[in-house]
C-alpha positions as CSV (number, residue, x, y, z in Angstrom):
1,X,4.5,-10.4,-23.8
2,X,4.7,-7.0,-21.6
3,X,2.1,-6.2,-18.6
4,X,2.0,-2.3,-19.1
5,X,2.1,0.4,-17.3
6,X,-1.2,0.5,-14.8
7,X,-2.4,-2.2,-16.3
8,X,-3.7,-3.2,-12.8
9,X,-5.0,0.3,-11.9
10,X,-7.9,0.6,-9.0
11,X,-8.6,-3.4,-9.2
12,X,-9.4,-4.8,-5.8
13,X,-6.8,-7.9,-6.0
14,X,-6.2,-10.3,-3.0
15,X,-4.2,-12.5,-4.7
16,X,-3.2,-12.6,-8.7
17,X,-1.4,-15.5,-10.4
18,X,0.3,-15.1,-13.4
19,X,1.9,-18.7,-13.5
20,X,2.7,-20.7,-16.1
21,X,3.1,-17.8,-18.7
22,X,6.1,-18.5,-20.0
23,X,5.7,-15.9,-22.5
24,X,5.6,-13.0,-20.3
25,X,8.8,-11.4,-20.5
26,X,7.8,-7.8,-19.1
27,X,6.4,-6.6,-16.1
28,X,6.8,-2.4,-16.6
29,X,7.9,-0.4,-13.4
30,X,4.8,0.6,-12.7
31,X,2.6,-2.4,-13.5
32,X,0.8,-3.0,-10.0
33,X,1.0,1.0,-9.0
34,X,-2.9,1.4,-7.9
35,X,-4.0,-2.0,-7.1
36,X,-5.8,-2.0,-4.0
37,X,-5.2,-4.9,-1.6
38,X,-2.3,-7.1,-3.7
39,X,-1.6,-9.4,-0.9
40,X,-0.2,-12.1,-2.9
41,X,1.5,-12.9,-6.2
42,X,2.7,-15.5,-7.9
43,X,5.0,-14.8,-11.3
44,X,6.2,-18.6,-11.2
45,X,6.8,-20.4,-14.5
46,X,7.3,-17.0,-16.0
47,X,10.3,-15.5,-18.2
48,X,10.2,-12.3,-16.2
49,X,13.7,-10.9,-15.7
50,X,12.9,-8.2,-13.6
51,X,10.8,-7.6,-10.6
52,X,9.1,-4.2,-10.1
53,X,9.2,-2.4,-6.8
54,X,6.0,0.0,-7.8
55,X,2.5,-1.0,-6.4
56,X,3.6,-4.1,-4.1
57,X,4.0,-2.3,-0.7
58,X,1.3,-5.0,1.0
59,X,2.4,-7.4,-0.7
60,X,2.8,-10.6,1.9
61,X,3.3,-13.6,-0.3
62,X,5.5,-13.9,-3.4
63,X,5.9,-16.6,-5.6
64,X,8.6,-17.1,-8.1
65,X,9.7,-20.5,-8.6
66,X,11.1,-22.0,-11.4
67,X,11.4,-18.2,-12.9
68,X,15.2,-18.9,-14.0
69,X,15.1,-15.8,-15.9
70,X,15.1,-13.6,-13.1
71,X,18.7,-13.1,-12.4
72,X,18.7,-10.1,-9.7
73,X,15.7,-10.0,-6.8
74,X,14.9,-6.8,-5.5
75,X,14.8,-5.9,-1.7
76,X,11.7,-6.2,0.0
77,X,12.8,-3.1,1.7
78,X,12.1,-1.5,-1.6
79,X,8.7,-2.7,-2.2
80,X,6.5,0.8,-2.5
């Protein structure tokens, strides 16, 4: 499964969980771009390989256990 590209756009999310989908492979680059307020995440239990940078500037508190697929963690530095 694939989140698309603003698939978030203009929600007003505090926190989103996407655990436990082991399906989703796919987070696009620009899958979070326009959420307003994403404080925190949690992709644990997912198949995601790659996190995106795009839309997770205030972003405090990520969760990603047991997400083996993920290989590569970006820098928070990079978070936009």
């Amino acid at each position: 499964d694939t989140i698309k590209l603003d698939f978030f756009l203009h929600f007003i999310i505090d926190f989103r969980s996407l655990k436990g989908n082991k399906g989703l492979k796919v987070l696009q680059s620009r899958a979070f771009v326009g959420v307003l307020s994403l404080r925190q995440l949690d992709l644990s239990n997912t198949a995601i390989e790659y996190l995106p940078t795009e839309g997770l500037k205030e972003l405090d508190v990520l969760k990603i256990e047991a997400t083996y697929s993920m290989k590569v963690f970006p820098s928070i530095y990079n978070f936009q």
